[in-house]
C-alpha positions as CSV (number, residue, x, y, z in Angstrom):
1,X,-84.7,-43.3,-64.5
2,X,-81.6,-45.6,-64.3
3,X,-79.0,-45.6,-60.9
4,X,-76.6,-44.0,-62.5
5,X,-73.1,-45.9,-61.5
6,X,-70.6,-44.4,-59.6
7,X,-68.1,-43.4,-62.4
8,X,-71.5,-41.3,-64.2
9,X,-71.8,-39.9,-60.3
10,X,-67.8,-39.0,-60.2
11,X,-68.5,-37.2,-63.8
12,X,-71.5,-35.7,-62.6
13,X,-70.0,-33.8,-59.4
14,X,-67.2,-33.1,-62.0
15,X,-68.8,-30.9,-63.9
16,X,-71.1,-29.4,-60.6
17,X,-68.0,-28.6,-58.9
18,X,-67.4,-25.0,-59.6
19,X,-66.7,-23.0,-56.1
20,X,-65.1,-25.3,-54.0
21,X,-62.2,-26.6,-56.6
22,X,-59.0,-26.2,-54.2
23,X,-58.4,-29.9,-52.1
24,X,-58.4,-28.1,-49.1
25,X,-61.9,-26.4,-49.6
26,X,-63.0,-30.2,-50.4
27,X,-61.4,-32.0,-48.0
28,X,-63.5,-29.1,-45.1
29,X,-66.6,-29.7,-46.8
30,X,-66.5,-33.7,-46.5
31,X,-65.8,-32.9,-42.9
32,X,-68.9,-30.6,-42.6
33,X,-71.0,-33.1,-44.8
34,X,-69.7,-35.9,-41.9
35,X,-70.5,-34.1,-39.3
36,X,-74.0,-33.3,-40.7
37,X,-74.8,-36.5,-41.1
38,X,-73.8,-37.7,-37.5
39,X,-76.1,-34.5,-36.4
40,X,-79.2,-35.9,-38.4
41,X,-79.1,-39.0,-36.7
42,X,-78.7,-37.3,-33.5
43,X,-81.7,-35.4,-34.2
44,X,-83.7,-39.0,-35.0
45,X,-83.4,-39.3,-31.3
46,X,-83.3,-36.3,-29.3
47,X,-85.9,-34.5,-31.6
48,X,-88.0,-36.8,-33.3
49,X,-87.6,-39.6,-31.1
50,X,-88.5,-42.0,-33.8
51,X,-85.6,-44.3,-33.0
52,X,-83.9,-44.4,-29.4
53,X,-80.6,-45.5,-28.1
54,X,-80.3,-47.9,-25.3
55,X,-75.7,-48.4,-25.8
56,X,-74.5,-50.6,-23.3
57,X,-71.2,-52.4,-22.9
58,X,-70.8,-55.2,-25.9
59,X,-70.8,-59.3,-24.1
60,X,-68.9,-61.8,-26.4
61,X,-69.8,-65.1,-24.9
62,X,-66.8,-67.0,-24.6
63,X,-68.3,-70.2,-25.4
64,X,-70.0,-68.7,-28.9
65,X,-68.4,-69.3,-32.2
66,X,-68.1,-66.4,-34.2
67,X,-71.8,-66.9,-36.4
68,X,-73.3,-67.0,-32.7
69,X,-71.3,-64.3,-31.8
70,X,-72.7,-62.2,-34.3
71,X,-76.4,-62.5,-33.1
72,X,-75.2,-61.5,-29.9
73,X,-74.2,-58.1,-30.5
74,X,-76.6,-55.7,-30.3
75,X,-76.5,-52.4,-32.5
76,X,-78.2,-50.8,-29.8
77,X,-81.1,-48.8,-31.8
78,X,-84.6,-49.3,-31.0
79,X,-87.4,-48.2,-33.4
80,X,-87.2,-47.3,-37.2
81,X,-86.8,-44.0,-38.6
82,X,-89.6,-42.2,-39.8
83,X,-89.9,-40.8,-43.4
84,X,-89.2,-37.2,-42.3
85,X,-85.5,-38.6,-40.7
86,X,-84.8,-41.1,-42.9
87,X,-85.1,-38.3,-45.7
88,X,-83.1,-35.7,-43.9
89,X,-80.5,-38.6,-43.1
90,X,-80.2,-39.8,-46.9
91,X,-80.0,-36.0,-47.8
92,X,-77.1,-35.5,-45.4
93,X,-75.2,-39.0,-46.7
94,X,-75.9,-37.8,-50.5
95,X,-73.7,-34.6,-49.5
96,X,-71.2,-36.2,-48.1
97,X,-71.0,-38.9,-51.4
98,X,-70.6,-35.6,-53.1
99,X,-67.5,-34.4,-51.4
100,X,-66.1,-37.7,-51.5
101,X,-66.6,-38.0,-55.0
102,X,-65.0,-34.4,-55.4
103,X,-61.9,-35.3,-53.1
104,X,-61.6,-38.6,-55.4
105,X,-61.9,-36.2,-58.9
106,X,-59.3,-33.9,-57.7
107,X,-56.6,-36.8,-55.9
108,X,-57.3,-38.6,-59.6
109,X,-58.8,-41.6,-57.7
110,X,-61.9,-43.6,-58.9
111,X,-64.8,-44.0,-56.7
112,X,-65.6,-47.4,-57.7
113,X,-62.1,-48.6,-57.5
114,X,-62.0,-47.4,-54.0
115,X,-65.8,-49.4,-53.5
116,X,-64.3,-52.6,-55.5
117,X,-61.0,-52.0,-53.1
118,X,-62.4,-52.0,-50.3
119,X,-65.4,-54.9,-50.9
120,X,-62.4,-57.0,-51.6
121,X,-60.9,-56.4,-48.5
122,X,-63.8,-57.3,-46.7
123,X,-64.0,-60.0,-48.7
124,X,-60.9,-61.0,-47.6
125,X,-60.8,-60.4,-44.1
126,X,-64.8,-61.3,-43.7
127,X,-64.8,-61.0,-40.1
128,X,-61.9,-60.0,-38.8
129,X,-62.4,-57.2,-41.0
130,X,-62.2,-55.1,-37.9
131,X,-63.6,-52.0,-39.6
């Protein structure tokens, strides 16, 4: 089976989307779907404990150039997910696409063009993308 592409996935949850029809409905799921996602990855820590956070304040050396800069930062996770979080997680994102794609159907947007939109605006901006 194929990837579908995003336009066949913006049809798709067009013709799923029976119940929650009105923008306003939509636009509360997405923010439920968000939120569900940030609480998966919380629970990849807290309950699992397959990855762990060690956040700390962010040092840009002043002397780096911005490639050097880059392998610097630190994205502060330690560990990998395990199979059990990493499914929930892409579960959770999945849900949230869907709303998304719903919210694009019913403001007559199309999901690609926002992808293509915004890949050329990192494109663009590369880093100073600030996003």
């Amino acid at each position: 089976m194929s990837t579908p592409t995003l336009a066949e996935f913006q049809e798709q949850v067009s013709e799923l989307l029976l119940r929650h029809r009105s923008l306003l409905d939509v636009l509360s799921k997405y923010g439920q779907a968000g939120a569900a996602v940030n609480r998966a990855v919380a629970k990849s820590v807290t309950e699992c404990g397959c990855i762990e956070l060690n956040a700390r304040k962010q040092e840009y050396p002043d002397d780096a150039n911005l490639e050097q800069a880059k392998t610097k930062l630190h994205h502060h996770i330690n560990g990998e997910l395990c199979e059990h979080c990493k499914d929930a997680i892409k579960n959770e994102l999945g849900r949230n696409l869907f709303y998304m794609s719903a919210m694009c159907n019913l403001l007559d947007i199309k999901l690609d063009e926002v992808v293509t939109h915004e890949s050329n605006k990192c494109a663009t901006l590369g880093l100073f993308n600030l996003t």
